[in-house]
C-alpha positions as CSV (number, residue, x, y, z in Angstrom):
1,X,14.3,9.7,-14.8
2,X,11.3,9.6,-17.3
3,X,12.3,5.7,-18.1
4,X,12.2,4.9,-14.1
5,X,8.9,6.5,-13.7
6,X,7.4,4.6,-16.9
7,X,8.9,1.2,-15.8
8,X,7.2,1.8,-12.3
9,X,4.0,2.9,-13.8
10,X,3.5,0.3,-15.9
11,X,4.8,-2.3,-13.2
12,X,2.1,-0.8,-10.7
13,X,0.1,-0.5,-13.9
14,X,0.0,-4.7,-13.7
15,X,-1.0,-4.4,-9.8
16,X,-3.9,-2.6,-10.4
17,X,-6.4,-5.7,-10.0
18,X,-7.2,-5.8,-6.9
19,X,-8.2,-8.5,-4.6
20,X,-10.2,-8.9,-1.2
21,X,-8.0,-9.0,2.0
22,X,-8.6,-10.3,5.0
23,X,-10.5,-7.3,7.6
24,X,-8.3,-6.7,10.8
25,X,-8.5,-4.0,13.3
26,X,-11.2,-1.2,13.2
27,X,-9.9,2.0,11.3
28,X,-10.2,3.9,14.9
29,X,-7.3,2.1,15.8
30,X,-4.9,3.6,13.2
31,X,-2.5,5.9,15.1
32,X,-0.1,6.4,12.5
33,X,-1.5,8.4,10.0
34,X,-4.8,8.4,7.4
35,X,-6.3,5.4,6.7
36,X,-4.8,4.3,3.3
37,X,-6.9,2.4,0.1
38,X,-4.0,0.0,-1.5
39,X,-5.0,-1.6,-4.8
40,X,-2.4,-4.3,-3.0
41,X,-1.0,-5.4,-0.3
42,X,1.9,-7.4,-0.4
43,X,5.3,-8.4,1.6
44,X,8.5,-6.4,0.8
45,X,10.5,-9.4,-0.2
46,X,7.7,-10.5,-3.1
47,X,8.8,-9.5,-6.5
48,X,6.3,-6.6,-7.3
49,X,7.2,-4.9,-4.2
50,X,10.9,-5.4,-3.8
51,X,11.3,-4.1,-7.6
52,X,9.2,-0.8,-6.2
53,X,11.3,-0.4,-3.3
54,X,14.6,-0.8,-5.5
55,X,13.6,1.8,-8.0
56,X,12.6,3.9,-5.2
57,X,16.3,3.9,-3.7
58,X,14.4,1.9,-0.2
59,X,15.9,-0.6,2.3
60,X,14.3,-2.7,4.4
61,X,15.5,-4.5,7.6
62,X,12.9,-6.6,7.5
63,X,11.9,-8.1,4.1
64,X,8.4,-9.9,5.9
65,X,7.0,-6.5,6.7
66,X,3.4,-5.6,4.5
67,X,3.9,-3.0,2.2
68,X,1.1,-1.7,0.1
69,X,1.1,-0.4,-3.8
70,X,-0.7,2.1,-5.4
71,X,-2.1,3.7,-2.2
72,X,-4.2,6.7,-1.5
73,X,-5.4,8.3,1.9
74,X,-9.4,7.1,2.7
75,X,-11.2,10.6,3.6
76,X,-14.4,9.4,4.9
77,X,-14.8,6.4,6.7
78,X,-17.9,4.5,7.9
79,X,-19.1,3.8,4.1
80,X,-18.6,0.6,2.5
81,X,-17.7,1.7,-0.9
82,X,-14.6,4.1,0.4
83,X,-12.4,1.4,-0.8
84,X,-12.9,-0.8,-3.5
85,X,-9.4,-2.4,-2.9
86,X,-7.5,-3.1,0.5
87,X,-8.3,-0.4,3.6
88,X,-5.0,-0.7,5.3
89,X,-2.8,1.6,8.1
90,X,0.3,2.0,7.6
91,X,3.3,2.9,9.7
92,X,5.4,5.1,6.7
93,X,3.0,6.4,4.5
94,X,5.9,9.0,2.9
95,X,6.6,7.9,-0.5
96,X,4.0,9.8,-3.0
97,X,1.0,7.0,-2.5
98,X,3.5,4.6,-4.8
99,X,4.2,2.7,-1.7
100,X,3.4,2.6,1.9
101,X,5.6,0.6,4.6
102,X,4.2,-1.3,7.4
103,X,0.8,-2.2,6.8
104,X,-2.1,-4.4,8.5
105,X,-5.6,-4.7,7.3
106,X,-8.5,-2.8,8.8
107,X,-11.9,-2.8,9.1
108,X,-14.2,0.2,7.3
């Protein structure tokens, strides 16, 4: 247990540089939960993520689907400097703020 939660510490460890993302829909619009700040977003079949969902014991139908890493809920939105990394929503934000399923872009 302790060497799974070092491997996926130090592989989100390597995620942790973050880059700009392209702004979608307005954070109004997010019906499925908090609006979430991921230092990535990335597609389920791409290495970083699929090695996070394995360790993680998750399946996927859909391997094209966005997941983001290393995510943490946005409490107050309207201010530019809420998120330094990637304001997403996300449909299944369950899994400890390691990784959140099903996510598009969205405007702060």
């Amino acid at each position: 247990m302790q060497f799974k939660f070092a491997f996926v510490s130090a592989a989100l460890a390597t995620l942790a540089v973050a880059t700009p993302a392209p702004r979608g829909e307005p954070a109004s619009s997010c019906s499925t939960g908090p609006v979430q700040c991921c230092q990535s977003v990335e597609p389920a079949s791409s290495s970083s993520a699929a090695g996070v969902l394995a360790l993680l014991g998750i399946v996927l139908q859909d391997l094209t689907v966005d997941v983001g890493l290393t995510c943490s809920p946005i409490t107050v939105i309207g201010t530019s400097s809420s998120c330094s990394a990637q304001a997403v929503c996300c449909e299944d934000n369950s899994h400890g703020g390691l990784i959140s399923i099903g996510c598009l872009p969205v405007t702060l």
